[in-house]
NUDRENPA-201874 format. One record per residue (C-alpha): z, x, y; residue number from 1. Coordinates in steps of 0.05 Angstrom, whole numbers, plus 5000, padded with zeros to 4 digits. Layout:
REM residues N
Z:X:Y:NUM
...
REM end
This chain:
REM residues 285
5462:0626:5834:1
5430:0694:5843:2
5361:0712:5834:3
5331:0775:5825:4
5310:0780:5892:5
5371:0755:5931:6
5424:0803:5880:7
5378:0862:5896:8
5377:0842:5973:9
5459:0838:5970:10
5475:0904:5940:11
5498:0968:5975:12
5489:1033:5947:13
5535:1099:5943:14
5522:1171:5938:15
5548:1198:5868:16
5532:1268:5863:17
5464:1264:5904:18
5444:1196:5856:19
5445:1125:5898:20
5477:1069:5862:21
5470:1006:5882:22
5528:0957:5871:23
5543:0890:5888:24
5623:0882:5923:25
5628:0814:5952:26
5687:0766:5955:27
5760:0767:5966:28
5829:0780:5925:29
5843:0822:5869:30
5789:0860:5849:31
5748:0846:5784:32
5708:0906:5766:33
5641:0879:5713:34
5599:0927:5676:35
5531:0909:5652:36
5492:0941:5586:37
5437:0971:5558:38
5388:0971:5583:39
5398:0918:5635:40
5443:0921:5691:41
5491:0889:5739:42
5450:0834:5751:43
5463:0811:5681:44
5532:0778:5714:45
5494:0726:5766:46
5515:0666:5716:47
5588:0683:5728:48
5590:0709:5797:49
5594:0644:5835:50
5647:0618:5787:51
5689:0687:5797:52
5676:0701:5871:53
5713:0647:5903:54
5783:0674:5876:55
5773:0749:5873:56
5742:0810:5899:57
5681:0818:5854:58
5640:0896:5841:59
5588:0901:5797:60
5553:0974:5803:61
5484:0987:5759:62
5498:1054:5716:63
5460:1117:5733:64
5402:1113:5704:65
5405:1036:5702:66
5378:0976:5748:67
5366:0988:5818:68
5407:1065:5818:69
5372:1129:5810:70
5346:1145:5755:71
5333:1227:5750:72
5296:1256:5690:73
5342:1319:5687:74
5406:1283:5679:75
5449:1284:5616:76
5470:1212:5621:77
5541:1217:5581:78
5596:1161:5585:79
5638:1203:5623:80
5595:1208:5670:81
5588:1131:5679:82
5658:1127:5674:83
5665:1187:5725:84
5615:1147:5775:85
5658:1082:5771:86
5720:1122:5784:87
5683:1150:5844:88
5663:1082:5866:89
5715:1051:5870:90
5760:1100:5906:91
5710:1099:5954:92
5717:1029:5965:93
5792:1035:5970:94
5810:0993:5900:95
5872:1025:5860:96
5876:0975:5822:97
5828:0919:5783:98
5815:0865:5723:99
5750:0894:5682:100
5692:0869:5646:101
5653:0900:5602:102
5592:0887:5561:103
5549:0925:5513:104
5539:0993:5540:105
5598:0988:5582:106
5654:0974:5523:107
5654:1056:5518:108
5667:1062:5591:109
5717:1012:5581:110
5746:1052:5530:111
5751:1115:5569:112
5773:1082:5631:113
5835:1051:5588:114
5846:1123:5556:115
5847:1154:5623:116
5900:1102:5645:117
5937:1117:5576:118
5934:1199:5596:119
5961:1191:5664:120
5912:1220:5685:121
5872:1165:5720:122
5881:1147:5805:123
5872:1064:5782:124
5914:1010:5743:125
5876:0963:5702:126
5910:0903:5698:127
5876:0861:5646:128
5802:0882:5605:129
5758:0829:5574:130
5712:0860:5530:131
5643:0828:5507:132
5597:0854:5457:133
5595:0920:5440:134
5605:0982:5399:135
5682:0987:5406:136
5679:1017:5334:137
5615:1064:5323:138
5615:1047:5248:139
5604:0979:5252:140
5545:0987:5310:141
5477:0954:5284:142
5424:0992:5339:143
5358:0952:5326:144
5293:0989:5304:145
5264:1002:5381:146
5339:1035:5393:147
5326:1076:5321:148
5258:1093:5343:149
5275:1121:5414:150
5334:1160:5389:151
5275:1193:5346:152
5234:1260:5361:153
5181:1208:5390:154
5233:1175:5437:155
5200:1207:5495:156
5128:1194:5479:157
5151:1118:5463:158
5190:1113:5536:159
5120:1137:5566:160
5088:1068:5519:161
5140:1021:5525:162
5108:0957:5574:163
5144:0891:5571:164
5103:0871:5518:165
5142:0909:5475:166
5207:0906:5509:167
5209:0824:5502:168
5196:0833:5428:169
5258:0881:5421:170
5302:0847:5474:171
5289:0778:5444:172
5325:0799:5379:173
5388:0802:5398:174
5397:0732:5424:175
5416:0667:5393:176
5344:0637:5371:177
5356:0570:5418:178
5378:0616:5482:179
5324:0665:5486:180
5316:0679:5570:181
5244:0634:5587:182
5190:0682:5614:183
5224:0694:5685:184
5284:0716:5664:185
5253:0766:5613:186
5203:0792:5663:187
5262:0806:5719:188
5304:0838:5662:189
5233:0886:5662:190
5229:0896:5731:191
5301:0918:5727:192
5288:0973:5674:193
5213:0995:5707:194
5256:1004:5776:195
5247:1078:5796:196
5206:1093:5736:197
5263:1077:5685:198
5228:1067:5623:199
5212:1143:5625:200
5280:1164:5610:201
5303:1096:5571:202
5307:1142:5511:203
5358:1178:5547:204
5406:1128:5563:205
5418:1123:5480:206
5469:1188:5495:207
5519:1144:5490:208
5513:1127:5417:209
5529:1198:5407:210
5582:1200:5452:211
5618:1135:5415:212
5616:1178:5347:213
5643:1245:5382:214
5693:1208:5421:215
5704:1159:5361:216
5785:1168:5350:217
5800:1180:5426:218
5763:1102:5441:219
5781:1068:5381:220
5867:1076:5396:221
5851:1055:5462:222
5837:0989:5437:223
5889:0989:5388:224
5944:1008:5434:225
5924:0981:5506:226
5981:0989:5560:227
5938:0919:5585:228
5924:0848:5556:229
5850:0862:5522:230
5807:0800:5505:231
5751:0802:5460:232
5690:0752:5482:233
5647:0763:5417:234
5571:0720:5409:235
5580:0715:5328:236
5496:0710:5331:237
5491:0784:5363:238
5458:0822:5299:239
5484:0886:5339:240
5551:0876:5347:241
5564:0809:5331:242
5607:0774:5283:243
5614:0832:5241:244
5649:0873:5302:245
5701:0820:5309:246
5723:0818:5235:247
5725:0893:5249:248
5768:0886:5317:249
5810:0837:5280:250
5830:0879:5221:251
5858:0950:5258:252
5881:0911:5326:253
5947:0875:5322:254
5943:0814:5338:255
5876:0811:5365:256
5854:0770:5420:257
5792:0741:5405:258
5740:0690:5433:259
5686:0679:5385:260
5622:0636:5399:261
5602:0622:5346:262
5529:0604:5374:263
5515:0658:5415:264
5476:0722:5406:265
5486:0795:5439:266
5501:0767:5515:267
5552:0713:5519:268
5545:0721:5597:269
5473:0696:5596:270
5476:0652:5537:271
5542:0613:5548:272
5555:0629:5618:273
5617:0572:5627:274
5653:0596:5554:275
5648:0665:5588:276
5679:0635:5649:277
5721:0606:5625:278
5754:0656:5574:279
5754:0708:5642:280
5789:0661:5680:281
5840:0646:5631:282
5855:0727:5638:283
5847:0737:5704:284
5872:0681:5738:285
REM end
């Protein structure tokens, strides 16, 4: 498995409009595309990879703004221009079409990627999604107080205070209470997030709570009416989007397909690494 070190060392990077991403493409076969959250990154996959990698081309970029990418202070860090980037990246690496993953952050992506495919007007086919936590419906997203606070006229002023001290506090809310990450794994989830001076503009990676409620109708029929098998992997534990999203999902998707674990908190991929697995597998092949 991965560590910090070794997934930084095995990552590329690509030129998106004058910002370097780094992304991780290894493996062989058709193509699974995985997209990490806030604020973390693509490293937040390492539990899966070697369980994914030996049957399929595997790319994990980290977001503008994100992990080991750029992270400018002038940028307006939008979800379409995520999505945009991912577009971008994967042309460039020659993939038309792709399984994707999405977690967190990344659902909206999703979202747009699957509306883009449902316009005609996107260059990709996406042959299956499994979505894991996440805001797929803005009304039922639960942002905890540190997410409340840097959305606030003192979000900048906070980025400038926020340590780890105060990031492990936050973070360590969201998972279930018996898999919390031990002290390594929080400190590499800080490194990721100081890279490049990111907890300056951390505040400014929240855009895309805004952009979920402007883009609200356009997102929510994508998951309705997908053109592509859509799997829900939902921690029940997650106080963000958690139980409480999938009784959500289930009630406006027909019929829904659903994992729940039912002992797992805001990142199934961390916390329950062979359900996750396993429930990708079963989708992917």
């Amino acid at each position: 498995m991965y560590t910090y070190n070794s997934w930084q060392q095995a990552g590329k990077y690509f030129n998106y409009q004058d910002n370097m991403v780094f992304y991780v493409d290894q493996g062989s076969g058709n193509p699974i595309v995985l997209l990490h959250g806030y604020p973390t990154a693509g490293y937040d996959w390492a539990a899966v990879w070697d369980g994914l990698v030996g049957n399929h081309r595997l790319i994990a970029p980290d977001f503008i703004g994100f992990g080991f990418s750029d992270k400018p202070k002038s940028l307006n860090y939008s979800i379409h221009l995520q999505t945009d980037m991912v577009e971008a990246l994967l042309a460039n690496l020659g993939v038309s079409a792709f399984h994707l993953v999405a977690h967190d952050y990344a659902v909206s992506v999703a979202q747009e990627l699957i509306s883009r495919q449902i316009d005609n007007t996107a260059g990709y086919k996406i042959h299956s999604v499994c979505l894991l936590n996440g805001g797929l419906i803005p009304a039922l997203h639960r942002p905890v107080l540190m997410q409340k606070l840097l959305l606030s006229p003192v979000g900048p002023l906070l980025g400038r205070l926020f340590n780890e001290k105060r990031f492990a506090k936050s973070f360590g809310q969201v998972f279930a209470p018996d898999k919390m990450p031990d002290a390594k794994s929080m400190h590499d989830f800080w490194e990721l997030i100081k890279f490049n001076n990111g907890q300056a503009i951390i505040h400014k990676l929240l855009h895309y709570i805004a952009d979920r409620r402007t883009n609200q109708t356009r997102w929510v029929n994508a998951i309705i009416n997908p053109p592509m098998t859509v799997r829900l992997i939902n921690g029940s534990l997650d106080p963000v989007s958690g139980k409480h999203l999938a009784d959500g999902y289930r009630a406006i998707v027909n019929n829904p397909d659903i994992v729940e674990l039912p002992a797992t908190g805001h990142y199934p991929q961390i916390e329950s690494p062979a359900e996750v697995l396993h429930a990708v597998k079963e989708v992917t092949g």
